[in-house]
DODREN-817438 format. One record per residue (C-alpha): residue in three letters; z, x, y. Coordinates in pm, 1 decimal. Each point is the difference from the previous one (the first is absolute). Example, Ala and Ser with C-alpha at 12.3 -4.5 7.8 and 13.67 -1.06 7.14 Angstrom:
BEGIN
<atom residu="ALA" w="780.0" u="1230.0" v="-450.0"/>
<atom residu="SER" w="-66.0" u="137.0" v="344.0"/>
END
This chain:
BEGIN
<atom residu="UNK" w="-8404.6" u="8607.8" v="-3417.9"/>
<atom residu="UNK" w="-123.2" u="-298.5" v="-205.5"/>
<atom residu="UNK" w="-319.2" u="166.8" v="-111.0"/>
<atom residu="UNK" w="201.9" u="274.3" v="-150.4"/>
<atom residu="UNK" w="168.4" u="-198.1" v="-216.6"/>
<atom residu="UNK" w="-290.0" u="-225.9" v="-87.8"/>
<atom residu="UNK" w="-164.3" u="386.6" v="-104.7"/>
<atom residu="UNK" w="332.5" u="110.6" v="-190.0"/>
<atom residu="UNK" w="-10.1" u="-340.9" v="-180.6"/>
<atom residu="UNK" w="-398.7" u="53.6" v="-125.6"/>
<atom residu="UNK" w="81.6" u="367.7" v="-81.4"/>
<atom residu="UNK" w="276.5" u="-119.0" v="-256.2"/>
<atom residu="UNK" w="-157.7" u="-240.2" v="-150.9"/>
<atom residu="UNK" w="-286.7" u="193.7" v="-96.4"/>
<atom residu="UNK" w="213.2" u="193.5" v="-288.9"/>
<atom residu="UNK" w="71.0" u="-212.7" v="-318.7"/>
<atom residu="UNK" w="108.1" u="63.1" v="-361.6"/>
<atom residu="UNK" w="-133.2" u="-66.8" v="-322.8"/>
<atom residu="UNK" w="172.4" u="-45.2" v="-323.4"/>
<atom residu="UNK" w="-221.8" u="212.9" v="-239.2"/>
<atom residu="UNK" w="87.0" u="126.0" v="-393.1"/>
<atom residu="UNK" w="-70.4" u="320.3" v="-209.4"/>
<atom residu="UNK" w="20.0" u="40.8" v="-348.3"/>
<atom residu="UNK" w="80.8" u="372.3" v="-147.0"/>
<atom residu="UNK" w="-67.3" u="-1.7" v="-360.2"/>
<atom residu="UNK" w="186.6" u="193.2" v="-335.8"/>
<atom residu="UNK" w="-46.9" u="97.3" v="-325.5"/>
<atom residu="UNK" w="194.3" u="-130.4" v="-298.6"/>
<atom residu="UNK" w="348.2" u="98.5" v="23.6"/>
<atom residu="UNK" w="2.2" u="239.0" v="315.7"/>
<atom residu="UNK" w="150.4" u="-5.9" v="303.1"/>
<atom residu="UNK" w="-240.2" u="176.3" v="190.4"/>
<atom residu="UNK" w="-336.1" u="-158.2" v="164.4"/>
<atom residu="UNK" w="-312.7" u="99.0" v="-259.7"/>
<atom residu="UNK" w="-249.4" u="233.7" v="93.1"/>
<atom residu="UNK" w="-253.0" u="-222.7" v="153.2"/>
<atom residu="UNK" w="251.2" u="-206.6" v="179.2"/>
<atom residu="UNK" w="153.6" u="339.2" v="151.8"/>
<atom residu="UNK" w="-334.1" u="22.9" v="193.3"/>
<atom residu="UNK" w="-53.1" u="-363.5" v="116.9"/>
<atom residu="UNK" w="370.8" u="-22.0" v="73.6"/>
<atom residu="UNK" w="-57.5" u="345.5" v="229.7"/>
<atom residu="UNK" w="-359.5" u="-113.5" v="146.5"/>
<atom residu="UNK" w="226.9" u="-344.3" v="99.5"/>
<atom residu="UNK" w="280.5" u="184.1" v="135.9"/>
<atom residu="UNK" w="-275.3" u="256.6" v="206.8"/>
<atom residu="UNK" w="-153.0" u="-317.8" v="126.5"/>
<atom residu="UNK" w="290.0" u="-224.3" v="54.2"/>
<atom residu="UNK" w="277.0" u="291.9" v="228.1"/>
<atom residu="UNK" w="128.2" u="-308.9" v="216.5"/>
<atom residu="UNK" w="68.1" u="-215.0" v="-320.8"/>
<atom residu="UNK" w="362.6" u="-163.3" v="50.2"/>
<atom residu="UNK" w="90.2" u="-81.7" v="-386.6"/>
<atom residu="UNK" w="245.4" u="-284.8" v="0.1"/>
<atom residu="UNK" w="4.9" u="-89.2" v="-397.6"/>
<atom residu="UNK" w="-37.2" u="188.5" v="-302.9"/>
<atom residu="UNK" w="-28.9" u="-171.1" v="-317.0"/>
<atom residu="UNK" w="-4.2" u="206.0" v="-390.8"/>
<atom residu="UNK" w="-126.7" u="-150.3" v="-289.8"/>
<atom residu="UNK" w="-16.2" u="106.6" v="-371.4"/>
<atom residu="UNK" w="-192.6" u="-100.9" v="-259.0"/>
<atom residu="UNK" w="118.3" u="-258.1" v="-328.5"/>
<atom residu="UNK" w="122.0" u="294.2" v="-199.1"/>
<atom residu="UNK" w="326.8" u="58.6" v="-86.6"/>
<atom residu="UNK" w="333.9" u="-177.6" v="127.0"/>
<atom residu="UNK" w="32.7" u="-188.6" v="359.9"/>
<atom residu="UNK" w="268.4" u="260.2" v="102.1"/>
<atom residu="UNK" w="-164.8" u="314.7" v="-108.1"/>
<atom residu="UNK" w="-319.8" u="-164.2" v="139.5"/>
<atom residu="UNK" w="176.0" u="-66.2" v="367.5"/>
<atom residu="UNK" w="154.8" u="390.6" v="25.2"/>
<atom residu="UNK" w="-354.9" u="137.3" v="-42.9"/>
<atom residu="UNK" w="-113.5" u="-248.4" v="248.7"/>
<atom residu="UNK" w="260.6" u="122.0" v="285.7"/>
<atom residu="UNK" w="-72.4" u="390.3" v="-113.1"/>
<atom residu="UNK" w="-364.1" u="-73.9" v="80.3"/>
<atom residu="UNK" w="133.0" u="-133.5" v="326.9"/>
<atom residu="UNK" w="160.7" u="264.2" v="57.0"/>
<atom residu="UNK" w="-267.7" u="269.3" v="-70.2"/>
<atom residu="UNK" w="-257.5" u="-227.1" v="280.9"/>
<atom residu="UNK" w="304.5" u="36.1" v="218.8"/>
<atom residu="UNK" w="22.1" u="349.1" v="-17.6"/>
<atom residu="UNK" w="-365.7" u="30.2" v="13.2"/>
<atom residu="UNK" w="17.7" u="-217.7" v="298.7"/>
<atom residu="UNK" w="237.5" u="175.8" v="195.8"/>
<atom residu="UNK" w="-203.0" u="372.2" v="-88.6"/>
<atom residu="UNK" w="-266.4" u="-147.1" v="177.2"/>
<atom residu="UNK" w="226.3" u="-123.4" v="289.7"/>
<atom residu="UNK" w="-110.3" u="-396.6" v="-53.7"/>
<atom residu="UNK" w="286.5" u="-242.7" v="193.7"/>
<atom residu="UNK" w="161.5" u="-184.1" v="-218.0"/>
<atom residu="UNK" w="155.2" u="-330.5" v="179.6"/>
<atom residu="UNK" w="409.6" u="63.7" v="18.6"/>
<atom residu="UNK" w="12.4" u="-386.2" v="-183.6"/>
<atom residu="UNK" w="-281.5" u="132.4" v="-260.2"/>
<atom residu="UNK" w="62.2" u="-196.0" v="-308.9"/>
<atom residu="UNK" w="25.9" u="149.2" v="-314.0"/>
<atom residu="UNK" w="-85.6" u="-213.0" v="-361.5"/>
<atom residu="UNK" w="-18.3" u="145.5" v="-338.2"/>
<atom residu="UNK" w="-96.7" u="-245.4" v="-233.7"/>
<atom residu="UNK" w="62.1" u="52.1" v="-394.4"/>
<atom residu="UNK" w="-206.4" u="-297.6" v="-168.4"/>
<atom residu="UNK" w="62.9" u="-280.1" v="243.6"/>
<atom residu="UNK" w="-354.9" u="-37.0" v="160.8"/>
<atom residu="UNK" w="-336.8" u="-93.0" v="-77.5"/>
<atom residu="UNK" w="-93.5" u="246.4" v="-237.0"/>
<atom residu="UNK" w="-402.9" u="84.6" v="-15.2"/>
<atom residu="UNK" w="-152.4" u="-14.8" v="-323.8"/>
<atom residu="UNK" w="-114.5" u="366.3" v="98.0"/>
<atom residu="UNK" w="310.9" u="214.3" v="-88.6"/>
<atom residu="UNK" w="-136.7" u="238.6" v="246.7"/>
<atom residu="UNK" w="20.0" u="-225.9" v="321.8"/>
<atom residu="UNK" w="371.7" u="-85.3" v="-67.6"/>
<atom residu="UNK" w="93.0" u="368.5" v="47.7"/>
<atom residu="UNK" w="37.1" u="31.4" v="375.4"/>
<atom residu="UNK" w="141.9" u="10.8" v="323.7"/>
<atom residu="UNK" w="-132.1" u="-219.8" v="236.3"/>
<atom residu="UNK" w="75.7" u="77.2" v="376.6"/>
<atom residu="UNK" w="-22.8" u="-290.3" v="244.3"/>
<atom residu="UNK" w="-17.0" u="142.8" v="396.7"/>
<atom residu="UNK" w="-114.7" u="-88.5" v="380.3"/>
<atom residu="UNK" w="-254.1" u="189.3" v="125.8"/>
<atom residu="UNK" w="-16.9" u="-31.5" v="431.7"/>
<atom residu="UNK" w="-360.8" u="-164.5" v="-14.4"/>
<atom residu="UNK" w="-192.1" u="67.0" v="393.4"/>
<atom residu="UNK" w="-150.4" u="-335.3" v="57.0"/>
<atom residu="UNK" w="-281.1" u="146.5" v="220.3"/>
<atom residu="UNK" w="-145.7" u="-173.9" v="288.7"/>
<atom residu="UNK" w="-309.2" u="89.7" v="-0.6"/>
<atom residu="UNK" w="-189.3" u="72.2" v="-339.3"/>
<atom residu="UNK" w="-62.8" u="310.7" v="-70.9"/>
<atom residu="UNK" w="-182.3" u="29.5" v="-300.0"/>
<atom residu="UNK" w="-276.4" u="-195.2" v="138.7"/>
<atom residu="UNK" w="-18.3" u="-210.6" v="-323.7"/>
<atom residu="UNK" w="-80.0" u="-360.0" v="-45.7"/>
<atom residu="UNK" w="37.8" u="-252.4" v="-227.6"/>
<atom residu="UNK" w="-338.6" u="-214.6" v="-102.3"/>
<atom residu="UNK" w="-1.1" u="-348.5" v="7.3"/>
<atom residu="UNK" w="133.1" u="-244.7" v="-325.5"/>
<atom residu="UNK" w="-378.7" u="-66.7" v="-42.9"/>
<atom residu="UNK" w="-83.7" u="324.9" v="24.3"/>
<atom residu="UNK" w="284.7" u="150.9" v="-174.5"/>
<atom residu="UNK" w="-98.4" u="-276.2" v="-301.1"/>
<atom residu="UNK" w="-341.0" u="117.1" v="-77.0"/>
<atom residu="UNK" w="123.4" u="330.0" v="-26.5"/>
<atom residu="UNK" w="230.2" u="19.9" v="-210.6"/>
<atom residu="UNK" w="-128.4" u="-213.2" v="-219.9"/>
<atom residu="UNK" w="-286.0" u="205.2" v="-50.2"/>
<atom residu="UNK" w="232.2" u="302.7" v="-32.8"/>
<atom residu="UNK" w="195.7" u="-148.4" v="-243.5"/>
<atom residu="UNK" w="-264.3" u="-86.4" v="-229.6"/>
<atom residu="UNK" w="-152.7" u="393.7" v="36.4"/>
<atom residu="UNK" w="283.4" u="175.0" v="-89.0"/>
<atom residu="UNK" w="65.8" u="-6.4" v="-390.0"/>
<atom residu="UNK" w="-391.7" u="105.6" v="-17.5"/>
<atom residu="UNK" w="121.3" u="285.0" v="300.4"/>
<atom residu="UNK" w="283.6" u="88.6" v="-277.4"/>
<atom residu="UNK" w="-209.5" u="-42.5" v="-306.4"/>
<atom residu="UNK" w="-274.3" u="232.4" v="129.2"/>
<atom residu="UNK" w="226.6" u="272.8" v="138.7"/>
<atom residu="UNK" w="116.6" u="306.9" v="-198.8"/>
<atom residu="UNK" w="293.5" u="233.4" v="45.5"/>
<atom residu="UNK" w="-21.4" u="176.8" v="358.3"/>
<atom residu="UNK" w="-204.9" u="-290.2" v="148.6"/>
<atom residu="UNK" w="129.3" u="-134.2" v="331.2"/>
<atom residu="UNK" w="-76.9" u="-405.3" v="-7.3"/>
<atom residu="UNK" w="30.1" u="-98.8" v="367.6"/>
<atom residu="UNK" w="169.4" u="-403.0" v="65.7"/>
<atom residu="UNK" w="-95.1" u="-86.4" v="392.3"/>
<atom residu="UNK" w="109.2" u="-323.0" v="-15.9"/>
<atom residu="UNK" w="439.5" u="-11.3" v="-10.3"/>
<atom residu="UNK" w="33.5" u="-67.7" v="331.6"/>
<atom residu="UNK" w="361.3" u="85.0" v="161.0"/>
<atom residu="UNK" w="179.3" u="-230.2" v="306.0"/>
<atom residu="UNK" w="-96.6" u="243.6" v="317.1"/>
<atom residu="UNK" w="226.6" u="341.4" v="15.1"/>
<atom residu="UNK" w="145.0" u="-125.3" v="-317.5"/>
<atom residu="UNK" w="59.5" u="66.7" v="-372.7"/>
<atom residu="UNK" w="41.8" u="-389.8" v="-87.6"/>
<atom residu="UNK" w="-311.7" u="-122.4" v="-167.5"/>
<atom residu="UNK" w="-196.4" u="-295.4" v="99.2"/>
<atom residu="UNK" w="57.2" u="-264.1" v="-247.9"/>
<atom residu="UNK" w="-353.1" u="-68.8" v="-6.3"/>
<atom residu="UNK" w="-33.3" u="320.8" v="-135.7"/>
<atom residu="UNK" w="227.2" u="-12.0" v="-314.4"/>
<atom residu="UNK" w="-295.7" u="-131.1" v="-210.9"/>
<atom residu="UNK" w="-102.6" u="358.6" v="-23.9"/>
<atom residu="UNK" w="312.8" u="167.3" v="-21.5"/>
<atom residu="UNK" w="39.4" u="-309.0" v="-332.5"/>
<atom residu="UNK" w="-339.1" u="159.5" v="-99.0"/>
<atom residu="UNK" w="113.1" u="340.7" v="-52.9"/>
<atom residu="UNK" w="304.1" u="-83.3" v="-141.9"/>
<atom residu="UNK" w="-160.5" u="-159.9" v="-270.5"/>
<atom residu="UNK" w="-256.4" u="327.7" v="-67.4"/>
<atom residu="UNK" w="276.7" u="155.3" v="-7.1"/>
<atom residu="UNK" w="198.5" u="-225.5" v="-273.7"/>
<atom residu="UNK" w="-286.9" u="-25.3" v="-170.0"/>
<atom residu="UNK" w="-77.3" u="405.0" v="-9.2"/>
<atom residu="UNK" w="338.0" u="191.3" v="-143.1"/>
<atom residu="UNK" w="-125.7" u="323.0" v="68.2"/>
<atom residu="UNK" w="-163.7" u="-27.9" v="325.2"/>
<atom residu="UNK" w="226.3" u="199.5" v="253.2"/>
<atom residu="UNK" w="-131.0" u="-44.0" v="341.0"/>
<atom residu="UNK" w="147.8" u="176.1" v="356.9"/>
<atom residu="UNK" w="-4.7" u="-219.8" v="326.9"/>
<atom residu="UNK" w="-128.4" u="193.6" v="273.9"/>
<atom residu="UNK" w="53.6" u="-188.7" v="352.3"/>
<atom residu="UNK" w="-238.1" u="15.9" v="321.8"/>
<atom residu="UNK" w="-15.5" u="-117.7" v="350.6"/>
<atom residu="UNK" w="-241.2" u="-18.9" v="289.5"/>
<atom residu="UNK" w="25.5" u="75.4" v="353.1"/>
<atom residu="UNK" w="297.2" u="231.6" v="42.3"/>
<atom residu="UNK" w="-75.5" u="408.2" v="141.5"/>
<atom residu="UNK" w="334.8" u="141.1" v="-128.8"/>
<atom residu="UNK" w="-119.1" u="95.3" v="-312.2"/>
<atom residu="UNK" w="325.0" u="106.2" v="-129.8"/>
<atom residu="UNK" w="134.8" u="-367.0" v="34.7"/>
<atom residu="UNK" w="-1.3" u="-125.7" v="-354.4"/>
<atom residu="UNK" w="318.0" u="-293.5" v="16.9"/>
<atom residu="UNK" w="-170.1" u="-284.7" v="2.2"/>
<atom residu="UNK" w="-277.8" u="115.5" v="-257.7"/>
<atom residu="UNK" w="296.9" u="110.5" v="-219.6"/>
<atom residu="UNK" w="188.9" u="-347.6" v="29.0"/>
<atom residu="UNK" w="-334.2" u="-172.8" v="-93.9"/>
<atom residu="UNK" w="-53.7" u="192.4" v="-261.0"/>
<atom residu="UNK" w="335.9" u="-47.6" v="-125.3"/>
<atom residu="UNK" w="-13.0" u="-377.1" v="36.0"/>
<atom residu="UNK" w="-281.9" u="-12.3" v="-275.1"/>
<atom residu="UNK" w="197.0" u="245.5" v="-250.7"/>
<atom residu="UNK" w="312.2" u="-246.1" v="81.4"/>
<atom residu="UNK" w="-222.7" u="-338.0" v="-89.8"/>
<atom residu="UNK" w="-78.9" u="193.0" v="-310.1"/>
<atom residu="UNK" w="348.0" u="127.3" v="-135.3"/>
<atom residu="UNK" w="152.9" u="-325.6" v="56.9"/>
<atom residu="UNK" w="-237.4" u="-194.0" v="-202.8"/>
<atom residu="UNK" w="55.3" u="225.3" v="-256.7"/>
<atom residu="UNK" w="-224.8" u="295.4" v="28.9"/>
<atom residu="UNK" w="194.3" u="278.2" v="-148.3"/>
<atom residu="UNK" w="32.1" u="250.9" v="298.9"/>
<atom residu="UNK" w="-95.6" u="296.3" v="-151.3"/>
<atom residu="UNK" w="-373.3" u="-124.3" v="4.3"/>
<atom residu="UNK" w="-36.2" u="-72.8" v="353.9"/>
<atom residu="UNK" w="66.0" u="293.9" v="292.8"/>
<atom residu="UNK" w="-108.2" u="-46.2" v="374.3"/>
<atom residu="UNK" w="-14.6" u="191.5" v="275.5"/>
<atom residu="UNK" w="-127.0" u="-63.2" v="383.8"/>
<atom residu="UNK" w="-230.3" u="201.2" v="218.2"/>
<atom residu="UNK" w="19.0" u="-135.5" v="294.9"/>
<atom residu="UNK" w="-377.7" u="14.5" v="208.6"/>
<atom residu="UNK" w="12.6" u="368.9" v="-160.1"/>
<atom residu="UNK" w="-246.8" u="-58.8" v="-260.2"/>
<atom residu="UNK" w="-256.8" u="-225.6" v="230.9"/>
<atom residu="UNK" w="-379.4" u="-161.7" v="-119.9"/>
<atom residu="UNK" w="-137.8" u="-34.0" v="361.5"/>
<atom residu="UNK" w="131.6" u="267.0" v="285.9"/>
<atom residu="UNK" w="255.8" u="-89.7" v="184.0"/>
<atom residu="UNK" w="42.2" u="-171.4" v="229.9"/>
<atom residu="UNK" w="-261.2" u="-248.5" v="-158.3"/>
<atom residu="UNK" w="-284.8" u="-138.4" v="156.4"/>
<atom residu="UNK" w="48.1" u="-361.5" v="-103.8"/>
<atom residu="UNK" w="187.7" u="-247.7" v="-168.8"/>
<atom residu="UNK" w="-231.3" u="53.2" v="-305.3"/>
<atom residu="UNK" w="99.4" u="387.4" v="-31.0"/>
<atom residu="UNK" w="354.3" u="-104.2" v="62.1"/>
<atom residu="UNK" w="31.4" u="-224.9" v="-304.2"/>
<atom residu="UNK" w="-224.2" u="310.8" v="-193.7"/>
<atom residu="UNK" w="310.7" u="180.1" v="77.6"/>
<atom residu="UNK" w="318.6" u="-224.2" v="-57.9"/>
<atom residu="UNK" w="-31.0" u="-5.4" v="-378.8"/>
<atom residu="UNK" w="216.4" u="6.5" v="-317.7"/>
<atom residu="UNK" w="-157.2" u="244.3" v="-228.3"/>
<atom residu="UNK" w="105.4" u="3.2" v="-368.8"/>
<atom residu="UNK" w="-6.4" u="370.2" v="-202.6"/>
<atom residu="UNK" w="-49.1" u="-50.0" v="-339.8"/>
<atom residu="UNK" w="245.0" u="227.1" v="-181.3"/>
<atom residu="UNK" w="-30.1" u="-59.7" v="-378.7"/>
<atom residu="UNK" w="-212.0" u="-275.8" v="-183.7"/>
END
């Protein structure tokens, strides 16, 4: 009888939640997510079915009045409600609803202010055993590397043309995660800047892991993907420049499963489509 409950006990305690945000973009004036939003709001939603939203949270831009501002703001709640509940997402029976009219942090981008931003729990399997097979190098290790990445990459972007794929090994991800390892962030600064200091450039984010047979699994490559356009956006990259997408071990450089830890790494990449210049 004790064993039971000692195995009850582990079983529980292997499900957690984590407190996770999504912003859903508009144009000027309209209620209604714009078009590219639409699609990464739908390829979330497709990814995310056991989302639990708790809060939702609509923002306007610094035009017009604070009360005209703060009825568009709950109509675009409304509209990612509706959208929401077409797509049969739960929405916590507490969920908090916020329209804001002017009183919040505005962006100096116009275009950022115009959103909804939806703040849920996903149930997060904190597996045993990993299954991915991936491995984090050592600080030395990870150093030297990304260093050296770091310092290749604006010649990467400078020499690449529109089409070209420009492959980053080095942004190394906490095991069976999307959270990045800070050691990492140097790079992620890097292409931040290229892409501050290039206007035009519009790049696409395309996410790959090792290890895993089920081709069709593409969460976590999707979440890491999406963890590079969120660095971007909120340090002021204006979203319509940057897309992403996640293909799982679909899309693989070495067969897998790989031989080694070499072909592995060959195949847990971030690879970067250039889409204009």
């Amino acid at each position: 009888m004790k064993t039971r409950y000692i195995l009850l006990f582990l079983l529980l305690s292997i499900t957690t939640y984590s407190q996770e945000k999504f912003d859903v973009f508009f144009d000027f004036n309209i209620d209604v997510p714009n078009e590219s939003s639409a699609k990464i709001f739908q390829n979330w939603i497709s990814e995310n079915p056991k989302a639990e939203v708790t809060k939702i949270y609509g923002y306007c831009d610094s035009v017009d009045d604070k009360s005209y501002n703060k009825e568009l703001s709950a109509k675009r709640i409304n509209e990612v409600i509706k959208i929401l509940k077409e797509n049969k997402l739960q929405l916590n029976e507490n969920v908090e609803l916020m329209p804001f009219g002017k009183d919040f942090k505005l962006s100096n981008n116009q275009s950022e202010n115009r959103k909804v931003t939806l703040f849920y729990n996903l149930p997060k399997q904190q597996k045993i055993s990993v299954l991915t097979n991936e491995e984090i190098p050592t600080d030395s290790d990870i150093k030297s590397k990304i260093d050296k990445e770091t310092k290749s990459l604006l010649t990467k972007f400078k020499n690449a043309k529109k089409g070209d794929v420009i492959t980053i090994d080095n942004i190394y991800f906490y095991i069976d995660s999307d959270k990045v390892v800070e050691k990492s962030k140097p790079i992620l600064l890097e292409l931040y800047n290229i892409m501050k200091q290039n206007p035009n450039l519009k790049i696409k984010i395309n996410g790959h892991i090792c290890c895993n047979t089920d081709m069709k699994d593409v969460k976590l490559s999707s979440k890491r993907a999406q963890a590079i356009y969120t660095y971007l956006v909120e340090k002021d990259i204006l979203f319509a420049r940057v897309f992403h997408e996640g293909f799982g071990s679909s899309k693989p450089v070495y067969k897998i499963p790989e031989k080694n830890d070499s072909e592995k790494l060959a195949n847990r990449r971030v690879e970067i489509l250039i889409l204009e210049k």
